[in-house]
N, C-alpha and C positions, 0 to 999 in steps of 0.2 A: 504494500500500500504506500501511496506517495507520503512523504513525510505534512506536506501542507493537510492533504487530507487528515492524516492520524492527527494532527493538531487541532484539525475541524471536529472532529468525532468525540474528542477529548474535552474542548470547550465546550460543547455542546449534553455531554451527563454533566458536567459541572455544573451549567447553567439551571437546566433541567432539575438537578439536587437541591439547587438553593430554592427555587420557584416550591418544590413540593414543602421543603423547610417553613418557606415564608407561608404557603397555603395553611398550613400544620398550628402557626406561631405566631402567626405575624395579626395584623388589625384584622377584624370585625368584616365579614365582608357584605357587600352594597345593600342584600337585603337585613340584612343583620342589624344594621347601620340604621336603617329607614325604619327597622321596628324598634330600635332604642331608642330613637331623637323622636317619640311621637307621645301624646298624651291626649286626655279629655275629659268633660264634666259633662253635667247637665245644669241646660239654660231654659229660662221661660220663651218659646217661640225662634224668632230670628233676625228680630230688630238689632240695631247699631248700639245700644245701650249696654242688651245683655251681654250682646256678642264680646264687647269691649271688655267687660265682668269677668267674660269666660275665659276671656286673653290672657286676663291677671293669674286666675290660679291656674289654667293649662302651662303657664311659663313657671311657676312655683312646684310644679309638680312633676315636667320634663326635667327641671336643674336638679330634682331631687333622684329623678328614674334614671339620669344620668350619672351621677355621680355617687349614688347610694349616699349621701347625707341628707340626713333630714333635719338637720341644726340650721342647711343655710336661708329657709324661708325666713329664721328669726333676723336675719344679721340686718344692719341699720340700712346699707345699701339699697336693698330691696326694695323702700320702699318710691325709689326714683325708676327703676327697673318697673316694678307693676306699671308707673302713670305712661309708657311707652311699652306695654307689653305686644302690643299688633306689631309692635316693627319685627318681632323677629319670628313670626310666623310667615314658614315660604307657603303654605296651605294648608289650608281647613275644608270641610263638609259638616253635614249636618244627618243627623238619622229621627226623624220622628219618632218618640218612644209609644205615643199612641196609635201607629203605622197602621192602619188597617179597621180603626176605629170610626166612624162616621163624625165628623164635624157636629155639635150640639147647635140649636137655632142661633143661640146668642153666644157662643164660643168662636171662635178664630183660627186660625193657626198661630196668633200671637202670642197667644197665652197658653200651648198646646207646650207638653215639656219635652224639649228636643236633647240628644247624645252632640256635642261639638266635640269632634275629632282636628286635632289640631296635629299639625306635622311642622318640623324643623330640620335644622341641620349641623351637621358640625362646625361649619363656618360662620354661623350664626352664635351658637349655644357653648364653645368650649370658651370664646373668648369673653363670655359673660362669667362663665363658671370661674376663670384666672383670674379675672375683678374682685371674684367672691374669694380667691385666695385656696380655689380647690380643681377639679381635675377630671375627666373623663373616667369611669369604672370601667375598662374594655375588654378587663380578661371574660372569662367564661367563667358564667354566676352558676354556683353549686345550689343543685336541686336537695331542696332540705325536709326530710323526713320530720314529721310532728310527735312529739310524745308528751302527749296533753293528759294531766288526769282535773278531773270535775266533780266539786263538791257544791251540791247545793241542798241542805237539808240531810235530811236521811238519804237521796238519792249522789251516788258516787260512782263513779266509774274510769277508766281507761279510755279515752279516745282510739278506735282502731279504724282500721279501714273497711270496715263493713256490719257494724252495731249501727242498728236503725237510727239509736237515740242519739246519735251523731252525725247524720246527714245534714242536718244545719250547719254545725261546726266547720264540717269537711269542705263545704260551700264557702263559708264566711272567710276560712283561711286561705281558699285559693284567690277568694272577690281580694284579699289584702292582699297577695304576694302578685298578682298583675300589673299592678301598676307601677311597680319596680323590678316588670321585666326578669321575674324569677317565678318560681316552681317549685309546688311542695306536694308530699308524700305521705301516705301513712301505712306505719306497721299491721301485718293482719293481727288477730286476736293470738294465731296459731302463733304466730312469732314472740309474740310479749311473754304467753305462757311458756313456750320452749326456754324463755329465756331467763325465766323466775320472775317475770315483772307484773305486777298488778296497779290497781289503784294505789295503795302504798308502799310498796317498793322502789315504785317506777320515780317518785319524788328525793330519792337519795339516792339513787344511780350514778354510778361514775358514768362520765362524760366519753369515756373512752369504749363502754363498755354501748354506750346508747347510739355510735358512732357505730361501731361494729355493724349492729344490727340496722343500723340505717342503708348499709350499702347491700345487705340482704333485702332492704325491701325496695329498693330500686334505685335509693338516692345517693348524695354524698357525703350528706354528714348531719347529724341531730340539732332540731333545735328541741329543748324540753321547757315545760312550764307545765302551771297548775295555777287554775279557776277556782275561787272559793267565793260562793254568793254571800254579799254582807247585805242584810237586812238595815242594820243601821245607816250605810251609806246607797242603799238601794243600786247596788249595782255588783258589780266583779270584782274581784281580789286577783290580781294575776301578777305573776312570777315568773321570770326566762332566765333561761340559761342556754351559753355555748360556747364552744370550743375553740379555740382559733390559736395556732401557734404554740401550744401548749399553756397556753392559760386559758381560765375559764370566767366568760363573762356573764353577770346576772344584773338582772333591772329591770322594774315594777311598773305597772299602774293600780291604781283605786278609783272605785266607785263607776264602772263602765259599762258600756254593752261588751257581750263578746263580741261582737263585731269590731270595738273599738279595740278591744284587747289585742286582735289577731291584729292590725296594724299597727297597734305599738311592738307587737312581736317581731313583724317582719320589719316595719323600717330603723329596728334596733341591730333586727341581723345584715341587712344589709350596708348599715355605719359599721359593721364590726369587720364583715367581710372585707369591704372596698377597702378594708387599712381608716378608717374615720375613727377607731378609738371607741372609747366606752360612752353609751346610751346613756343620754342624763335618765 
């Protein structure tokens, strides 16, 4: 073989190496990209008013889905960022949530409650994020198994992945862990039991140990917590914990719905994940 040839042949798996490398390692690719920079609420109809409304917290809730912090809605900047939030939307749509419902005599489409799907981009949204003093999340967000136990009254149990008395739950935890572009799991019953875990055990379980059996049930790693209904504060008692780097992070709320609990859960784990440190 001609020698220019075998040097053709040669650059050419090189080339070829590094491209499947960079496929393997490297950034986020375009559709990846397009479902991370993207966010939405719901607004009263489609007037300029609400729309503007919805600008504000769709940009408060992208910076967060971006960069797994949820500290930086609070920080002072923000709030010169909300009064110019349409500039950084490249597009939007709208989804009727009453789609298919007949318009009432004296109702409108104004006041009909619509989905506003808002879309961005990186050249929009990273260099607001640098303002804020924080950073793109781009690795590959670990799907996190739940190990939820629940007390309210005499009634107590294990959250698993297939106890009736927990299809709400199971719902509420994925409605939280969407909107920061993550994915959760749960243990079957069969698994908890193989593993000695019950309603009370499962609440002093090594983190190591809760990790294990998360990758058995499809994910990468545990988040645990426990529900305790407080009558006096009329709402939930909740507790997290998780693993990261070899230390282990915990932090609460009171007095909530679970619904609100499972989004304190997740955008706690996602501060902890992205490298953002510990969950006030």
């Amino acid at each position: 073989m001609p020698q220019f040839l075998r040097l053709a042949l040669v650059l050419a798996l090189v080339l070829g190496g590094l491209l499947a490398i960079c496929a393997a390692n490297g950034p986020a690719r375009a559709a990846d990209i397009d479902d991370l920079y993207k966010s939405q609420t719901i607004v009263t109809g489609q007037g300029e008013p609400n729309r503007q409304a919805g600008f504000k917290i769709c940009l408060e809730a992208v910076l967060v889905r971006v960069a797994g912090d949820q500290r930086l809605t609070a920080k002072s900047e923000m709030a010169a960022l909300r009064e110019k939030a349409g500039g950084f939307v490249t597009g939007f749509r709208y989804r009727d949530r009453m789609e298919g419902i007949p318009v009432h005599d004296e109702q409108g489409t104004h006041d009909r409650p619509h989905d506003l799907f808002c879309q961005y981009t990186p050249a929009t949204i990273d260099p607001v994020l640098a303002s804020l003093g924080s950073k793109p999340w781009l690795t590959e967000r670990p799907r996190l198994a739940m190990f939820l136990t629940s007390e309210q009254g005499v009634k107590h149990f294990a959250l698993d992945a297939d106890d009736e008395r927990g299809v709400l739950m199971r719902e509420s935890f994925s409605n939280a862990a969407a909107p920061l572009a993550m994915q959760v799991a749960f243990p079957t019953a069969a698994q908890l039991s193989q593993a000695g875990l019950d309603d009370q055990t499962l609440r002093s379980a090594e983190m190591t140990k809760l990790d294990a059996i998360a990758k058995k049930a499809g994910a990468d790693q545990a988040l645990s917590g426990s529900l305790v209904w407080s009558d006096k504060e009329l709402g939930w008692a909740a507790d997290w914990r998780l693993a990261m780097a070899g230390k282990t992070y915990t932090w609460q709320v009171r007095g909530v719905s679970f619904d609100e609990a499972f989004r304190v859960a997740m955008r706690g784990a996602a501060q902890i994940l992205s490298g953002n440190g510990q969950p006030e």
